[in-house]
C-alpha positions in Angstrom: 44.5 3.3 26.4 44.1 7.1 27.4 40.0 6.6 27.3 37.9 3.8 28.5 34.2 3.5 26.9 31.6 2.6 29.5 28.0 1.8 28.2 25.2 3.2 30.5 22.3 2.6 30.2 20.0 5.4 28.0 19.1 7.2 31.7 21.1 6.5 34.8 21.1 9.3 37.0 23.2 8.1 39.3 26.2 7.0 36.9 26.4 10.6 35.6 28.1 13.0 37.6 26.2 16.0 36.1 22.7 14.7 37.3 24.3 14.5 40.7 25.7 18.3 41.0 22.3 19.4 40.2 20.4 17.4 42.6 23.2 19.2 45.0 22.6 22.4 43.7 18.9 22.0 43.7 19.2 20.6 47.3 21.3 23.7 48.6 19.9 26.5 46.4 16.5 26.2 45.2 14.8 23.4 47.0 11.2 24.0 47.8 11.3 27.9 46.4 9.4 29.7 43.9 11.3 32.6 42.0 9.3 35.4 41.0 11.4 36.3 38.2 14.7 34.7 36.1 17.0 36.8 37.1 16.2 35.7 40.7 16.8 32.3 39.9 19.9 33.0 37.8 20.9 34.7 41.1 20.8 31.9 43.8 22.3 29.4 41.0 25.2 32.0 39.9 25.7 32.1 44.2 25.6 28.5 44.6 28.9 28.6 42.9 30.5 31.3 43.3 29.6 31.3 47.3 28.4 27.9 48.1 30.9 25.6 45.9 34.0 25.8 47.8 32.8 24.8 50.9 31.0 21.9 50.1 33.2 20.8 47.5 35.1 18.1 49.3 32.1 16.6 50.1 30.7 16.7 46.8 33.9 15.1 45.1 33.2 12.0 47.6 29.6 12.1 46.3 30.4 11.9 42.5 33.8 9.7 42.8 31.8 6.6 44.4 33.3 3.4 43.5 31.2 1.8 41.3 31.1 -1.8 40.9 31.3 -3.2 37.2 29.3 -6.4 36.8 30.0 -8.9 34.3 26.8 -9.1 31.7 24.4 -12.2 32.7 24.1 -13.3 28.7 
């Protein structure tokens, strides 16, 4: 089959990729600072990928494309 349905639990962070490119972006663009306005904010996330993405996008692909291990269910 072209798709292959994987049941996550309701909140997994870790098993979905979008939660971990925004604790990457929040690590490299906004960690520990205040914005004084939105358009500030907007800003630093608008550079993070436009500026910061291709450089650390290597490393990121290793970071979303772990190898997860499927378990067999205990019941």
């Amino acid at each position: 089959p072209k798709f292959v349905m994987h049941i996550l639990p309701p909140y997994s962070p870790n098993l979905n990729p979008i939660e971990r490119l925004w604790k990457v972006m929040n690590e490299l663009s906004r960690n520990n600072l205040v914005f004084k306005t939105f358009n500030e904010f907007r800003e630093k996330v608008r550079s993070f990928f436009i500026d910061t993405w291709d450089v650390i996008s290597d490393d990121f692909r290793t970071r979303i494309n772990d190898n997860f291990q499927t378990l067999k269910p205990v019941i």
